[in-house]
C-alpha positions in Angstrom: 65.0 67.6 -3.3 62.7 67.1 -5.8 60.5 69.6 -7.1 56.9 69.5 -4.8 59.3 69.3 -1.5 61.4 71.9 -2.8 58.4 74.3 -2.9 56.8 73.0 0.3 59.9 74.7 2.4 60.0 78.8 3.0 62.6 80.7 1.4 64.8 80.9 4.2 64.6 77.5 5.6 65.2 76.8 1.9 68.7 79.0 2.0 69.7 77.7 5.3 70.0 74.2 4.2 71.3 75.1 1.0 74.6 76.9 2.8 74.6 74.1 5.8 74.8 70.9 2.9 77.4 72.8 0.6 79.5 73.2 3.6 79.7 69.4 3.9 82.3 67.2 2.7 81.5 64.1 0.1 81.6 61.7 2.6 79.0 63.2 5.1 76.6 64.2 2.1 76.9 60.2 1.0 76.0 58.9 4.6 73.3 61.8 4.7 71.6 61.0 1.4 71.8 56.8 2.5 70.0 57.5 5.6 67.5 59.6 3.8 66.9 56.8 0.8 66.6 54.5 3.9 64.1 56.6 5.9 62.1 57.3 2.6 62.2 53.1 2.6 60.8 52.9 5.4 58.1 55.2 5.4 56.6 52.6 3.3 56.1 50.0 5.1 54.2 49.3 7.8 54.8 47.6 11.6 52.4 44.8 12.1 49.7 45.1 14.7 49.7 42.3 16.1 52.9 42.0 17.8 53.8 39.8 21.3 53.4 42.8 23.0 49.9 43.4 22.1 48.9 39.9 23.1 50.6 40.1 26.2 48.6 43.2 26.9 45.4 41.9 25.6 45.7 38.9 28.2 46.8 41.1 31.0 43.1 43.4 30.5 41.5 40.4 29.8 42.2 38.8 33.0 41.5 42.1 34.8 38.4 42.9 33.8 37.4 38.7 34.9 39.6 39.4 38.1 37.2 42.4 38.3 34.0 41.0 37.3 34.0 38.0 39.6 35.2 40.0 42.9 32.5 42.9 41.9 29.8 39.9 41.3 30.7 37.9 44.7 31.0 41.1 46.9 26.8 42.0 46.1 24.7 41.2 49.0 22.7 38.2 48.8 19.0 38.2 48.8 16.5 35.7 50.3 16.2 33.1 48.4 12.4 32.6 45.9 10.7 30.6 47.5 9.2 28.9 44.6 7.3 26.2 46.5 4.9 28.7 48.3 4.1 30.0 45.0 3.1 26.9 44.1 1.0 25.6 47.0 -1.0 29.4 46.4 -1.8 27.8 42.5 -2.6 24.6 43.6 -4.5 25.1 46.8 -8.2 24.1 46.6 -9.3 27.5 48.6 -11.3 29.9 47.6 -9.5 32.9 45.8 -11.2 35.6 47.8 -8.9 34.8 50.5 -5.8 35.8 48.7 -7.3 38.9 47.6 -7.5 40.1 51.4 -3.7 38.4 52.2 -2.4 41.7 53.4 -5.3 42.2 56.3 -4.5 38.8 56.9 -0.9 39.5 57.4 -1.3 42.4 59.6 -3.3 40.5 61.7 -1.4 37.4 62.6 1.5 40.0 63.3 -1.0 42.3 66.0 -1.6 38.9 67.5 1.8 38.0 68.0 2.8 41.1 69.4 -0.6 42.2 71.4 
């Protein structure tokens, strides 16, 4: 261990492993200290982030939230339709303003016909 780990450990976690590794035969302490060069290795370096199995996953929310999207966005309601060409017979009429002003009353009193 080299000096910074060595003081990073408590005193008897320190002695423990001191007693359990001089217990050990040469062989074991050779595999031990290869997989610990090879861990230390590895530590290193870095997976990459962009693996198949993010991509896969990527596609798969992807097409879930569209999926989602589209059968949100068909199941709304529809509303009637703007009717654009009334609009445009109101701006291009020749009457007289006034008349629109008062469309409401007007309204109101073609329905009391209908139904009286």
């Amino acid at each position: 261990m080299s000096g910074t780990e060595h003081d990073r450990l408590p005193a008897g976690a320190r002695r423990l492993l001191d007693t359990s590794v001089a217990g050990l035969d040469a062989a074991t302490r050779s595999r031990l200290n290869q997989a610990r060069q090879r861990a230390l290795a590895a530590r290193g370096r870095r997976a990459p982030v962009w693996t198949p199995g993010w991509a896969l996953g990527g596609v798969a929310a992807s097409v879930c939230v569209v999926v989602l999207a589209f059968v949100l966005w068909q199941g709304q309601p529809a509303g009637q339709p703007y009717d654009a060409l009334a609009d445009l017979e109101v701006l291009t009429a020749s009457d007289q303003i006034d008349l629109y002003e008062d469309l409401d009353f007007y309204e109101w009193l073609d329905s009391d016909a209908q139904t009286g």
